[in-house]
N, C-alpha and C positions, 0 to 999 in steps of 0.2 A: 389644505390638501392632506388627503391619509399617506404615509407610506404604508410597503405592505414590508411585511418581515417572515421572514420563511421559520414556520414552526419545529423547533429543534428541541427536542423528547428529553435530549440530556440539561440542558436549560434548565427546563421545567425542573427536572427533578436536584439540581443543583439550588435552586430557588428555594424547592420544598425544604430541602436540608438545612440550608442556612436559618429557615423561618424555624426549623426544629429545634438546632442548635440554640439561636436568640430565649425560647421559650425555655430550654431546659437552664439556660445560664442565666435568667434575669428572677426565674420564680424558683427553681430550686437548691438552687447552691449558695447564691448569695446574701439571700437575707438569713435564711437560719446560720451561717458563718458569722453572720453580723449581730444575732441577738443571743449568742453563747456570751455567758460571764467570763469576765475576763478578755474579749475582744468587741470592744465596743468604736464605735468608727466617729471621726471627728471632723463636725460639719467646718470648713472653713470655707471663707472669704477673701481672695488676692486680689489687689488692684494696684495697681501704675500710674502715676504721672510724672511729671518731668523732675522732680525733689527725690522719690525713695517709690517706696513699695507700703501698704497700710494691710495686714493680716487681719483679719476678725475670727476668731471661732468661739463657736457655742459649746459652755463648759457650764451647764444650770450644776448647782448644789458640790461645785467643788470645790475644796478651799485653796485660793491662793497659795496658799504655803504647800501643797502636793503635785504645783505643777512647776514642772523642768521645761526651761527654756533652753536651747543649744543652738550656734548658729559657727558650723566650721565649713571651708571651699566653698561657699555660699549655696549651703544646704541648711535650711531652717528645721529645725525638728523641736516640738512640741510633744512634752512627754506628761502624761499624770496618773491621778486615782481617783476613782469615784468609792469609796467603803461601802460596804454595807452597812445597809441598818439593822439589829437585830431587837429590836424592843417586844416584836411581836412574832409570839411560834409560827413556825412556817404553818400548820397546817390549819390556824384561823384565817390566813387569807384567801375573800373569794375571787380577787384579781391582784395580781403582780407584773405589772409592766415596764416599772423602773429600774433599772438597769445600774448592774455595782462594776468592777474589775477596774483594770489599767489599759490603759490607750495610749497610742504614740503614731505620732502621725509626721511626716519627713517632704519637705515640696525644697526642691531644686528653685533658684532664683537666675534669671536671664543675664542677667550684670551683677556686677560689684559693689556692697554695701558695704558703707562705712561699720563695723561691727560692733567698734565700741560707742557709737551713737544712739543704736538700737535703746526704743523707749518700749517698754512693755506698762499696761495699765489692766488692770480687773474690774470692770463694774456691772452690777447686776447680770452675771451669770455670763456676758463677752468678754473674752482677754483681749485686747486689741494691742496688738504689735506695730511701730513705725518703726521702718526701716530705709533708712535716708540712703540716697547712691552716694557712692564715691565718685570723685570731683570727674576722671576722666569718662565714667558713664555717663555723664548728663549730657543731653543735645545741645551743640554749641553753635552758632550762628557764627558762618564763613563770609567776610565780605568779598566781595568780584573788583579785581584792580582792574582797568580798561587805559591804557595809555597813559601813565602814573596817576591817572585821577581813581580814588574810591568812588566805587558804584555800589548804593543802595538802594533797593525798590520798599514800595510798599504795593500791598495787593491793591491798595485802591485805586494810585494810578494808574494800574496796566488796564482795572475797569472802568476807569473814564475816558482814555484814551482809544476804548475798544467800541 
């Protein structure tokens, strides 16, 4: 069944704008922000399960020793540098796409991480971060008292009995 929808001129032109806006903010502002020296942006990876939090970001050609780890109010921040190379005069090169300056990057965490547990590792160009919760963040299983007896189900019962 079609509805019908009564054609409203400002819509339309509400629609166009917003398609204008998207266009002007995805191709022109933020990539050239993003490939000036000096502000270079840092791919990460956050994931959850029921232990902690596991961070990955891609950090190719940086040396461990220039990257700052910070973890304060459970605000993780990841700070570094990538150098430049200078072996070679700027104006022999016929492309330059590699990218030098410092980066820092700050993600807010949902729950409570033990802080001094935090494992950080480096290899082959990922830093990978574990971040274990603290004890009262973790889901804890409630049993159901029913007439002083414990009551515990499993799912499988309630699908056999169904």
């Amino acid at each position: 069944m079609t509805n019908l929808v009564q054609w409203d001129p400002f819509r339309e032109m509400m629609t166009l704008r917003s398609a204008i806006d998207r266009l002007f903010d995805n191709t022109y502002f933020t990539p050239t922000a993003a490939w000036q020296p000096g502000n270079l942006q840092l791919p990460l990876d956050v994931a959850e399960d029921e232990d902690g939090f596991i961070v990955k970001a891609s950090l190719p050609a940086v040396n461990p020793d220039d990257i700052e780890i910070t973890f304060n109010n459970n605000v993780l921040t990841i700070k570094g540098e990538v150098k430049e190379e200078k072996d070679i005069n700027e104006e022999r090169y016929h492309l330059r796409e590699r990218r030098w300056g410092s980066f820092s990057r700050s993600i807010s965490l949902p729950t409570s991480v033990k802080s001094d547990k935090i494992v950080a590792r480096y290899e082959a160009g990922v830093l990978t971060l574990e971040l274990p919760k603290a004890e009262e963040a973790k889901p804890k299983r409630i049993a159901v008292q029913s007439g002083g007896k414990m009551l515990e189900g499993k799912l499988s019962d309630i699908k056999t009995k169904n």
